[in-house]
N, CA, C and O atoms as a GROMACS GRO file, in nm:
protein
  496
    1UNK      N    1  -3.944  -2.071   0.150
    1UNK     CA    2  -4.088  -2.075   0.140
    1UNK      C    3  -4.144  -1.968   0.234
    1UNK      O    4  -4.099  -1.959   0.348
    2UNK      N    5  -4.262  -1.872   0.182
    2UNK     CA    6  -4.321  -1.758   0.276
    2UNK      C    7  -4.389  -1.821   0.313
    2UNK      O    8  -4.447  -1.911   0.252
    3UNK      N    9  -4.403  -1.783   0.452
    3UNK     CA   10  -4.524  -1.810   0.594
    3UNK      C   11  -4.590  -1.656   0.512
    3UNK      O   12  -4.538  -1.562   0.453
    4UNK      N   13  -4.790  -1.712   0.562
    4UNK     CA   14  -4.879  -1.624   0.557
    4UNK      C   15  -4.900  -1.580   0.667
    4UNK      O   16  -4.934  -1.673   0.741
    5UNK      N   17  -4.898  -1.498   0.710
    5UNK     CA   18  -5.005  -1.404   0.832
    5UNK      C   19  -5.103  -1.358   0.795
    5UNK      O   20  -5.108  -1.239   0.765
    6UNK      N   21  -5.219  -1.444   0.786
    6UNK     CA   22  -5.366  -1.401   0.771
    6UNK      C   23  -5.398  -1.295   0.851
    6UNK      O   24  -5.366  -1.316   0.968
    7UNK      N   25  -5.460  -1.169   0.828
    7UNK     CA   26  -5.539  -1.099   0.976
    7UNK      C   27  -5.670  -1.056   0.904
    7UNK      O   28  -5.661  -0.981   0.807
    8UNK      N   29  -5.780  -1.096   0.944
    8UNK     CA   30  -5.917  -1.044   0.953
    8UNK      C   31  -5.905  -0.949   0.964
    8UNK      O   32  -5.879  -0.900   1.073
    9UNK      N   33  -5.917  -0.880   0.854
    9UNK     CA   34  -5.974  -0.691   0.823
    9UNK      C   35  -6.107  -0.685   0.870
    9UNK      O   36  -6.136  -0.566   0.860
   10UNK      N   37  -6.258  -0.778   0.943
   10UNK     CA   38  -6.333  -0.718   0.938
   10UNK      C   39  -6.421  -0.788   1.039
   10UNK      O   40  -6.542  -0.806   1.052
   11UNK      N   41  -6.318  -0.820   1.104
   11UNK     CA   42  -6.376  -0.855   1.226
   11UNK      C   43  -6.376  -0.749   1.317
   11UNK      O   44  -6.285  -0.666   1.321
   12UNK      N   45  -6.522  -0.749   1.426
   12UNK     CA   46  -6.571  -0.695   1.503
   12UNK      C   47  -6.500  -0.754   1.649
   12UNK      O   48  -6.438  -0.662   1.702
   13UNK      N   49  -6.496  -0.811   1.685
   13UNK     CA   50  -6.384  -0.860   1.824
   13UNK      C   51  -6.522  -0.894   1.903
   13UNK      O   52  -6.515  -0.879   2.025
   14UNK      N   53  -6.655  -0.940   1.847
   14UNK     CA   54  -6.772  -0.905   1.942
   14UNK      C   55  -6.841  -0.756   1.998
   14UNK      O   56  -6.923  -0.732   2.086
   15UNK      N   57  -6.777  -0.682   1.916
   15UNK     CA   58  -6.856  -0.546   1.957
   15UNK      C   59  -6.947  -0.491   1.873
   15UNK      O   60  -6.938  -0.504   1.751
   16UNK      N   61  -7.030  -0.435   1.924
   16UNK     CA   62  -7.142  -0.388   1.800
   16UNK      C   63  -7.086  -0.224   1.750
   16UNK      O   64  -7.047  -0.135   1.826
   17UNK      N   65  -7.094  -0.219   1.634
   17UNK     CA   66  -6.993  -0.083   1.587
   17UNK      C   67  -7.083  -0.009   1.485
   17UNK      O   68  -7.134  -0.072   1.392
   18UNK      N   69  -7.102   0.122   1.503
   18UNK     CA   70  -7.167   0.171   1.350
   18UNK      C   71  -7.078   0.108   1.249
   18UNK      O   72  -6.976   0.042   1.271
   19UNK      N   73  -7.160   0.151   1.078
   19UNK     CA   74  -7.155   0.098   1.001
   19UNK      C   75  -6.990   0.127   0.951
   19UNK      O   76  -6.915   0.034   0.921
   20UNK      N   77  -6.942   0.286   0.947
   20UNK     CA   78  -6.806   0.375   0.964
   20UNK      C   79  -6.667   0.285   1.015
   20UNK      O   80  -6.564   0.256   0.956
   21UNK      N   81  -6.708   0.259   1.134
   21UNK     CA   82  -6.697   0.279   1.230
   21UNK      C   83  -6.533   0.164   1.207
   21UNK      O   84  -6.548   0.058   1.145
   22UNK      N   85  -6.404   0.197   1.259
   22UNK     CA   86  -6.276   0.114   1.212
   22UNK      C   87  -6.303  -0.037   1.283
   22UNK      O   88  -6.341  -0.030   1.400
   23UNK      N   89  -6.290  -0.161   1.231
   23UNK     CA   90  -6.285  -0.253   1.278
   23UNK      C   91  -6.184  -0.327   1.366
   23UNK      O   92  -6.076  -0.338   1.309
   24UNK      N   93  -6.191  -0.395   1.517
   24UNK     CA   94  -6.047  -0.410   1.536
   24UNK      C   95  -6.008  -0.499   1.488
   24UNK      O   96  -5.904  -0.526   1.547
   25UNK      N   97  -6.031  -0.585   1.393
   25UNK     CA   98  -5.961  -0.692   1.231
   25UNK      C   99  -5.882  -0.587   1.184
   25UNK      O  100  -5.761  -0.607   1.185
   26UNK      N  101  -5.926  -0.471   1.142
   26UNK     CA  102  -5.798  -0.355   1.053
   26UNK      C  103  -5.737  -0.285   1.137
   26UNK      O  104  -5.634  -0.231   1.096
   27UNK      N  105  -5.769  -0.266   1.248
   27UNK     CA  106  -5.664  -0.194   1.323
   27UNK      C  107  -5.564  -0.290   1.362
   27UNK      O  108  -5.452  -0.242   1.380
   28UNK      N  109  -5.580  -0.432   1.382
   28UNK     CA  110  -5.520  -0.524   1.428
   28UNK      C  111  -5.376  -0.547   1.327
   28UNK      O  112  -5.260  -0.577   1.355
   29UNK      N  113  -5.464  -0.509   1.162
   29UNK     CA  114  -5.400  -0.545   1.056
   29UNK      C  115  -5.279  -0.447   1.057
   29UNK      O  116  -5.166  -0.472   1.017
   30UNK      N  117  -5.334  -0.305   1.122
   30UNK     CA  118  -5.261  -0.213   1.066
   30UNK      C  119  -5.108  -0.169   1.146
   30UNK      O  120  -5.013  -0.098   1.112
   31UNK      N  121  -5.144  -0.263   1.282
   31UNK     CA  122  -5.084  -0.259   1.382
   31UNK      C  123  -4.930  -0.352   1.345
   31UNK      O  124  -4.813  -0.319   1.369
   32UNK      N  125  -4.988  -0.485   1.274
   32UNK     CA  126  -4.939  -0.572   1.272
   32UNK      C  127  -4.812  -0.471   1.149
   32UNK      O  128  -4.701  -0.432   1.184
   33UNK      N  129  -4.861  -0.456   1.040
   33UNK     CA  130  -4.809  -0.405   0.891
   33UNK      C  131  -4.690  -0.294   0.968
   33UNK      O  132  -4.568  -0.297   0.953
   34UNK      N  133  -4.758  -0.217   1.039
   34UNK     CA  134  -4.688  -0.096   1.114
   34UNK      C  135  -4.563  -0.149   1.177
   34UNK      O  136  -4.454  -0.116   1.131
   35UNK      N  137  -4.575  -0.241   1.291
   35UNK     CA  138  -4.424  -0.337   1.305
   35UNK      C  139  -4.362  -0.402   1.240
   35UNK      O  140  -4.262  -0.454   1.288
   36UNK      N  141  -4.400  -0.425   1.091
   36UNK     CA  142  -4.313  -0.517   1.010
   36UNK      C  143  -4.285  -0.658   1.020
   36UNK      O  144  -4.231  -0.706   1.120
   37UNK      N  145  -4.322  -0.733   0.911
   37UNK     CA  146  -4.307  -0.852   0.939
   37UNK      C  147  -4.133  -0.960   1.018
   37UNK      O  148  -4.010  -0.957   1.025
   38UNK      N  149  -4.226  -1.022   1.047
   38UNK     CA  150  -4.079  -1.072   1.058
   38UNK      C  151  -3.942  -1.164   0.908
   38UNK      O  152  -3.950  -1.122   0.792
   39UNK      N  153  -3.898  -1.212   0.922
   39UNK     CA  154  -3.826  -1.240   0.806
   39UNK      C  155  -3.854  -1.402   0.747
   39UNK      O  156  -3.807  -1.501   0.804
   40UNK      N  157  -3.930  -1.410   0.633
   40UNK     CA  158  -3.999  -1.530   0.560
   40UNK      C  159  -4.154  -1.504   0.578
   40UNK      O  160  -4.235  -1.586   0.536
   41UNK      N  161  -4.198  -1.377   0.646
   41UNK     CA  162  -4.307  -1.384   0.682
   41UNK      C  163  -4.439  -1.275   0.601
   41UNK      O  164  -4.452  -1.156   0.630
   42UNK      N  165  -4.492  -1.319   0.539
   42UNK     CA  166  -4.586  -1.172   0.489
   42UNK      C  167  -4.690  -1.164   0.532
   42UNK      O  168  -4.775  -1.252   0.521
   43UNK      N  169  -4.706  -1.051   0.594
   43UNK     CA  170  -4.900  -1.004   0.679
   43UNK      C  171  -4.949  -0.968   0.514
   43UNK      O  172  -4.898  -0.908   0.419
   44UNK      N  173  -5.075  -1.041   0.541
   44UNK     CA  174  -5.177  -1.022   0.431
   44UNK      C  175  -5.336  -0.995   0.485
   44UNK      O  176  -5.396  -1.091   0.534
   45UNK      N  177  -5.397  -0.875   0.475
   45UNK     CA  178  -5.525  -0.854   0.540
   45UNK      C  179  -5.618  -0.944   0.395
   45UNK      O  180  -5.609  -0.952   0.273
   46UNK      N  181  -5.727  -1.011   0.534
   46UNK     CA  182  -5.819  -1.098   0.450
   46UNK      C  183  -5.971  -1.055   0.483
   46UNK      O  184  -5.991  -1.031   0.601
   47UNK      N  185  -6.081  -1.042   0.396
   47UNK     CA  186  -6.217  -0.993   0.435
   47UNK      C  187  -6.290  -1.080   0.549
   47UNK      O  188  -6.391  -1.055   0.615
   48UNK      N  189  -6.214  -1.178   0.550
   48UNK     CA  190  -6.296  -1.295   0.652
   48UNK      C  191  -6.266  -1.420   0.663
   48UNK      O  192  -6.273  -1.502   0.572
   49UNK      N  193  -6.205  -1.451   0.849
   49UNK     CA  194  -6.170  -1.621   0.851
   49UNK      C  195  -6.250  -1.699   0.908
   49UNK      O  196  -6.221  -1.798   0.974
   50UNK      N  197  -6.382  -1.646   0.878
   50UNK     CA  198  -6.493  -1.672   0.958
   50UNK      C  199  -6.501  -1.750   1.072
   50UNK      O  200  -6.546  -1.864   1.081
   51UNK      N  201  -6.434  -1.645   1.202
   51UNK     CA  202  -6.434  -1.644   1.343
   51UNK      C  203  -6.487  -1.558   1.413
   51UNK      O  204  -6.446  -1.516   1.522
   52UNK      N  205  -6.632  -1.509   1.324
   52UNK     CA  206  -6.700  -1.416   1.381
   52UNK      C  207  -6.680  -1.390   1.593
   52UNK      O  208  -6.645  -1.300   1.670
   53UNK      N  209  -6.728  -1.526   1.602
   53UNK     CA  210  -6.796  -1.522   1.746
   53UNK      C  211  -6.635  -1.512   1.800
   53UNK      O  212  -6.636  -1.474   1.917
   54UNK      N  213  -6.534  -1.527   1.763
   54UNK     CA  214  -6.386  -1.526   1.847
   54UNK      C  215  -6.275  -1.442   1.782
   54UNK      O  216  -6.153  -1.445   1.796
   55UNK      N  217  -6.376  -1.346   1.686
   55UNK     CA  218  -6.249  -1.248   1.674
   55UNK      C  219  -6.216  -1.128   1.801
   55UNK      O  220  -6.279  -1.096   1.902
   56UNK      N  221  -6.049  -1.069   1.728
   56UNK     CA  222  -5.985  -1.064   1.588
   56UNK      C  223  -5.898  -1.199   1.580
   56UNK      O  224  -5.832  -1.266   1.661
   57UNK      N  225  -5.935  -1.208   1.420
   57UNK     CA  226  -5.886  -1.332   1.417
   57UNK      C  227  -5.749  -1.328   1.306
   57UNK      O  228  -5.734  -1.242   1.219
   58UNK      N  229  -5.648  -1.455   1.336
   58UNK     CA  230  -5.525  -1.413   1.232
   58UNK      C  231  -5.525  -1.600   1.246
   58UNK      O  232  -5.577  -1.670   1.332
   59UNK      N  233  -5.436  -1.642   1.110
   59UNK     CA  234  -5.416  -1.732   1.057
   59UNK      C  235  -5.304  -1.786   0.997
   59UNK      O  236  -5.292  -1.742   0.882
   60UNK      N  237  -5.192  -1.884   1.037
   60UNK     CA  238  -5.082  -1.869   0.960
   60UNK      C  239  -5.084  -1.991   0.891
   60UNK      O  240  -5.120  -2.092   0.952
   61UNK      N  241  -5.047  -1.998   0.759
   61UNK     CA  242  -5.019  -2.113   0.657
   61UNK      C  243  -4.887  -2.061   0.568
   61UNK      O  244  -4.834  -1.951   0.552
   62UNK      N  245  -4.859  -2.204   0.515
   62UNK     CA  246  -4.766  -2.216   0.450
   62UNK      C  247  -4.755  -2.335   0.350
   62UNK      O  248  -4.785  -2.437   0.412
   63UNK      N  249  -4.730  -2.360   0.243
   63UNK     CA  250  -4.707  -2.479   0.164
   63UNK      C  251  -4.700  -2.576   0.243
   63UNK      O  252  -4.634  -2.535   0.338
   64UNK      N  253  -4.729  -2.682   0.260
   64UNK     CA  254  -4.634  -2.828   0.328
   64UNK      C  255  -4.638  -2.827   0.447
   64UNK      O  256  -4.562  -2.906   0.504
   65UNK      N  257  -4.742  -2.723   0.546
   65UNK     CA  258  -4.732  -2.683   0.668
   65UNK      C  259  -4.905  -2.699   0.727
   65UNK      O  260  -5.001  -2.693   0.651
   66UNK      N  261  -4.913  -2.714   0.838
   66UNK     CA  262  -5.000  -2.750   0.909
   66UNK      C  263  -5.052  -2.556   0.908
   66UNK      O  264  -4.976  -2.461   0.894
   67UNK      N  265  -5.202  -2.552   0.929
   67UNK     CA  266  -5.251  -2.406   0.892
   67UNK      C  267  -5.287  -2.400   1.071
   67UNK      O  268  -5.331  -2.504   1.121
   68UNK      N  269  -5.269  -2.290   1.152
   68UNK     CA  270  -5.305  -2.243   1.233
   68UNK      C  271  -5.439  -2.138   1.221
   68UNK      O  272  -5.442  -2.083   1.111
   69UNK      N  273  -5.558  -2.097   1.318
   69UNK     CA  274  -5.644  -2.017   1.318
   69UNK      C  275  -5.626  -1.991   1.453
   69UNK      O  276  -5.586  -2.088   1.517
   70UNK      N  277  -5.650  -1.865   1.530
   70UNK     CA  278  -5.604  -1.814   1.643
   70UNK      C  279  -5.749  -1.680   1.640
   70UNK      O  280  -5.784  -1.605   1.548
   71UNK      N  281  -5.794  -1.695   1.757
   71UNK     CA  282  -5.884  -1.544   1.788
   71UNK      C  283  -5.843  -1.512   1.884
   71UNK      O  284  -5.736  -1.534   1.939
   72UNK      N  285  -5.949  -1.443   1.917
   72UNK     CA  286  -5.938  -1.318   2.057
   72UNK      C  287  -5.827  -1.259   2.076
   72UNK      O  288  -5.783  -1.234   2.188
   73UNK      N  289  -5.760  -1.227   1.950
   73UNK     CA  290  -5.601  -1.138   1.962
   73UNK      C  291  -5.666  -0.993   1.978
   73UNK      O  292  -5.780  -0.959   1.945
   74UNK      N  293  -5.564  -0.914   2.035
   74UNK     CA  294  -5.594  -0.698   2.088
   74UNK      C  295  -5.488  -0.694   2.016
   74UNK      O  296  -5.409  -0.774   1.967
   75UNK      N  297  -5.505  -0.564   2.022
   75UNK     CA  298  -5.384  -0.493   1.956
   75UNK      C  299  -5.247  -0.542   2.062
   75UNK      O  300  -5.140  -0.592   2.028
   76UNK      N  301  -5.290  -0.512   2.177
   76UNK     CA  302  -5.221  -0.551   2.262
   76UNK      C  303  -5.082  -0.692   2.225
   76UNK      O  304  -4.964  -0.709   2.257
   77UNK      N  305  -5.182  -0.763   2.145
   77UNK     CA  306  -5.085  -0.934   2.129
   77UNK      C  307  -5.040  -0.911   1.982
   77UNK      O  308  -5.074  -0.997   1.901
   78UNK      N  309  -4.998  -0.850   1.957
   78UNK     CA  310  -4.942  -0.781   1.833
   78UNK      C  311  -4.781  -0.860   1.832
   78UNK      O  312  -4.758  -0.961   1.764
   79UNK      N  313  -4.695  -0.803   1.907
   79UNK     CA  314  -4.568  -0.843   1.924
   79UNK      C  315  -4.575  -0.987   1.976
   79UNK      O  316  -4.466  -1.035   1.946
   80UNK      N  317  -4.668  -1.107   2.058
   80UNK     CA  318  -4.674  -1.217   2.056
   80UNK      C  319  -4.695  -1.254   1.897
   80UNK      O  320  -4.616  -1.321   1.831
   81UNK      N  321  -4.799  -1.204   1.858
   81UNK     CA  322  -4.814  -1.260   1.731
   81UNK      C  323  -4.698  -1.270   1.601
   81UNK      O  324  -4.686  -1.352   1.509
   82UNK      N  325  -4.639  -1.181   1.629
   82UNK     CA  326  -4.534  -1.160   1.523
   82UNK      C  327  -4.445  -1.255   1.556
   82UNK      O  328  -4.393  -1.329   1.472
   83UNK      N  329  -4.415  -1.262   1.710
   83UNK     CA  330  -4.289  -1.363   1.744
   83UNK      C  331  -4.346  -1.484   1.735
   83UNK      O  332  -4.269  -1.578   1.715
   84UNK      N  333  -4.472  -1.509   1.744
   84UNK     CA  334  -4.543  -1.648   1.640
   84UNK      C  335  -4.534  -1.680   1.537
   84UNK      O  336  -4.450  -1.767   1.510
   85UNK      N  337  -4.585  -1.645   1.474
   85UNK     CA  338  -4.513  -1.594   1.304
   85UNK      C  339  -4.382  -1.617   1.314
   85UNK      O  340  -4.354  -1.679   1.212
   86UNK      N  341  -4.283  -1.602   1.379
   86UNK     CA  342  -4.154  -1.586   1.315
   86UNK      C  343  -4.085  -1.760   1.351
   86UNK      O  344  -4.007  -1.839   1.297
   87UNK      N  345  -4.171  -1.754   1.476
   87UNK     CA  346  -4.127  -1.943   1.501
   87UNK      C  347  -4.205  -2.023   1.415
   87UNK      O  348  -4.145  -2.128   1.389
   88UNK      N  349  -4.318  -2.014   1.360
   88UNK     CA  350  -4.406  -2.059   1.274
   88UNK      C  351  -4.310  -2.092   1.126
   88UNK      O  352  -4.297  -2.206   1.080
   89UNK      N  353  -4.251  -1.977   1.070
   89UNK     CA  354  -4.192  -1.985   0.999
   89UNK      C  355  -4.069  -2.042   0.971
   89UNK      O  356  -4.022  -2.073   0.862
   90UNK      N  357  -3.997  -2.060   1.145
   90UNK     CA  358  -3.885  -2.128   1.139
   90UNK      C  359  -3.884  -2.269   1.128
   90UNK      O  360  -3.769  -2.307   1.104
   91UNK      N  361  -3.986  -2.386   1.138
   91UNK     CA  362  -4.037  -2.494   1.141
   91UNK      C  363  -4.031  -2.563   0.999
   91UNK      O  364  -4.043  -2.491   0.900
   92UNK      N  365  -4.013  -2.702   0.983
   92UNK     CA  366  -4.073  -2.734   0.880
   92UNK      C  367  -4.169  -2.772   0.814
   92UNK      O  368  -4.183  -2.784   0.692
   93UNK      N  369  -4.262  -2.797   0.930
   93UNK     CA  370  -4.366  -2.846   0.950
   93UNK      C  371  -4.480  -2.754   0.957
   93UNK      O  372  -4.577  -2.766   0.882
   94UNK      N  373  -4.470  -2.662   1.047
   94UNK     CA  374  -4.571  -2.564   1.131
   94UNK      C  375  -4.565  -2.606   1.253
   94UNK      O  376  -4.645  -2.531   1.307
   95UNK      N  377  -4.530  -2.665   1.323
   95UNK     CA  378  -4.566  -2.738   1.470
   95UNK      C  379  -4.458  -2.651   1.537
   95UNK      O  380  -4.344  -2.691   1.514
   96UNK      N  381  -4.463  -2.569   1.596
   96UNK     CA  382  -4.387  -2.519   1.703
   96UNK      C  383  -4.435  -2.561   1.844
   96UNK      O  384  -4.552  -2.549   1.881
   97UNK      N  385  -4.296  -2.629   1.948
   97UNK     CA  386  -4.312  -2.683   1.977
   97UNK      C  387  -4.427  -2.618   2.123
   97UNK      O  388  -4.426  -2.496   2.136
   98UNK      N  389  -4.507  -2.689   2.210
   98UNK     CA  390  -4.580  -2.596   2.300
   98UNK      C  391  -4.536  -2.498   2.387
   98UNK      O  392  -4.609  -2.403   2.413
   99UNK      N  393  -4.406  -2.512   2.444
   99UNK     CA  394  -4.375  -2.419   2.577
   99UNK      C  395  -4.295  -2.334   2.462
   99UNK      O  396  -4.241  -2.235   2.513
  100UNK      N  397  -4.270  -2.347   2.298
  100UNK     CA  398  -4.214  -2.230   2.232
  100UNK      C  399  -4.325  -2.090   2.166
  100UNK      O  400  -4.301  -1.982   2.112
  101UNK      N  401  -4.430  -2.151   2.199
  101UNK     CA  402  -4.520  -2.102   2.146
  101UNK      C  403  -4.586  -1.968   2.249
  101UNK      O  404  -4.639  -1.985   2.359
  102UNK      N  405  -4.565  -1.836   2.178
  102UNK     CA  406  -4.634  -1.742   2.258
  102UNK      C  407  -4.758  -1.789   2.335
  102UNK      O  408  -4.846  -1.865   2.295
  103UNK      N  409  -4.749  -1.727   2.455
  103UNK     CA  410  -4.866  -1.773   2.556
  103UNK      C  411  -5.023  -1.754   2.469
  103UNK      O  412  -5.110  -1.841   2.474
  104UNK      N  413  -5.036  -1.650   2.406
  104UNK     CA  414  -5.165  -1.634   2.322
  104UNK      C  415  -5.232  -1.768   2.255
  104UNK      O  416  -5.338  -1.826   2.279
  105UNK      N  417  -5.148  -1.788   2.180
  105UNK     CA  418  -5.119  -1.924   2.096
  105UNK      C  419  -5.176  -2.041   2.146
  105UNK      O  420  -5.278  -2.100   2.110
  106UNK      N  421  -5.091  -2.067   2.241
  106UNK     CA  422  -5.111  -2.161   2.327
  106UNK      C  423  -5.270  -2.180   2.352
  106UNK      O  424  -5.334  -2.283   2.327
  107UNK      N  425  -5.339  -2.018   2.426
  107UNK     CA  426  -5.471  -2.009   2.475
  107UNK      C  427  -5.587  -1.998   2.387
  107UNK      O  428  -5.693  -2.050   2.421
  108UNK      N  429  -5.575  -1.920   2.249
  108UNK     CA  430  -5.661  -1.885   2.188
  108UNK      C  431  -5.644  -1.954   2.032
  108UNK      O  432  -5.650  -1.880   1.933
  109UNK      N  433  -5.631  -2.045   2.025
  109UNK     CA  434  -5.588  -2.172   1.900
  109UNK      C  435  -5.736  -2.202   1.886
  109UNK      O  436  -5.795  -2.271   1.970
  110UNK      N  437  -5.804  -2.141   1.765
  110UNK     CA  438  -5.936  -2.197   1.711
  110UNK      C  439  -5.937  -2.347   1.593
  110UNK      O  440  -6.028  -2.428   1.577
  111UNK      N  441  -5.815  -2.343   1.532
  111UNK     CA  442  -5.805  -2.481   1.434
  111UNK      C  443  -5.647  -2.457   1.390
  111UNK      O  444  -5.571  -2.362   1.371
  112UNK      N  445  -5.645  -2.629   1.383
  112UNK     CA  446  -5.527  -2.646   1.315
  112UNK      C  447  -5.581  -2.755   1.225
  112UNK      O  448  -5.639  -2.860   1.252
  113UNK      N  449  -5.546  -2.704   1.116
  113UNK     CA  450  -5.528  -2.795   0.944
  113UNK      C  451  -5.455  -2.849   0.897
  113UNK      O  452  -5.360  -2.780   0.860
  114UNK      N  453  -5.447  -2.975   0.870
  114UNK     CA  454  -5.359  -3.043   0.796
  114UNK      C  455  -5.244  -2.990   0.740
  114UNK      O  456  -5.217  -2.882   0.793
  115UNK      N  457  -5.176  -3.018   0.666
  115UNK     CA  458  -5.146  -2.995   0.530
  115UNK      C  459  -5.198  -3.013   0.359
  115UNK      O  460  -5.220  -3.113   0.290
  116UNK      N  461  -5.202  -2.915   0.340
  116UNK     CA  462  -5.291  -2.981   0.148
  116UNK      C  463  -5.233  -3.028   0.078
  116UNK      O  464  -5.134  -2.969   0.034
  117UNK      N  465  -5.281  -3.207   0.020
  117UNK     CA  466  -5.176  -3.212  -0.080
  117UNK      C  467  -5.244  -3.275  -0.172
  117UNK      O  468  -5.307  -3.374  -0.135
  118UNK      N  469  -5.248  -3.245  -0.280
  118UNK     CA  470  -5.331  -3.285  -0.421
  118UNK      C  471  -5.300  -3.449  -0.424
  118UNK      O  472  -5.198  -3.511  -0.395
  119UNK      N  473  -5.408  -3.485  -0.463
  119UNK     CA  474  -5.357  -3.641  -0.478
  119UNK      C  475  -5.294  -3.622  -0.682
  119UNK      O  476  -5.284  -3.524  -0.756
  120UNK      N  477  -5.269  -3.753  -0.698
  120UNK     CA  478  -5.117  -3.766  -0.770
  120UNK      C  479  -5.189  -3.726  -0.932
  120UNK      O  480  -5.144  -3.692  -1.042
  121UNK      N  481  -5.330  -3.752  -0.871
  121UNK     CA  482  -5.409  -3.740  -1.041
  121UNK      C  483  -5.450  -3.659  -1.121
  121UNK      O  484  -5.455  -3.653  -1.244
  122UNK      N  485  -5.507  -3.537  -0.958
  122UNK     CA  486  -5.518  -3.406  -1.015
  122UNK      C  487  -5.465  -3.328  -1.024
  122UNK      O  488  -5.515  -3.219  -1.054
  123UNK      N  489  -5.297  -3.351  -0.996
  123UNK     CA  490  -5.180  -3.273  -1.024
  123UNK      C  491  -5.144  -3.277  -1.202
  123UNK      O  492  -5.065  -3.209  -1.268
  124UNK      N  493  -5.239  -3.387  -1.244
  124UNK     CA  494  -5.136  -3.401  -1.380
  124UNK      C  495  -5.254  -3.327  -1.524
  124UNK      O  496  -5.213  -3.320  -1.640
   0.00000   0.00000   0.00000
């Protein structure tokens, strides 16, 4: 099963930017794409995880898995993030456990989501 790596293409990080002007959501994205995912894992740039006020923001989900939302990542937390992602993905759940969890993670955790699961009626 693929783990998602959400990354906000268009988040502002809180800075005011001409209209041009590269967002750090896509540089974040591009940073991320540029190191390569890790293995089960696909970076996917998204227009918006609406975390305006706490971007850049990234997001990991998976089938059957609890959804993570994470802001205030730099380019800088690039390689935390990936090695998030890659424990994220190793789980069955999503729950990695706390002291496994990159320090970022740990600090800048905006939501965690359930899992989705159709009830039995509107599957059929």
């Amino acid at each position: 099963m693929t783990t998602t790596l959400y990354v906000c293409t268009t988040c502002r990080a809180g800075e005011v930017l001409e209209e041009d002007a590269p967002r750090p959501g896509a540089l974040l994205h591009r940073a991320l794409s540029e190191k390569g995912a890790p293995e089960g894992v696909e970076i996917v740039g998204v227009k918006c995880l609406s975390a305006c006020s706490q971007g850049a923001a990234v997001a990991l989900s998976a089938p059957g898995k609890w959804t993570y939302v994470y802001g205030r990542m730099t380019l800088d937390d690039a390689p935390d993030i990936l090695a998030g992602a890659a424990a994220y993905a190793a789980t069955e759940d999503g729950l990695v456990p706390w002291r496994e969890r990159p320090v970022q993670f740990r600090k800048q955790s905006l939501a965690r989501v359930p899992p989705f699961s159709m009830p039995l009626e509107a599957a059929e």
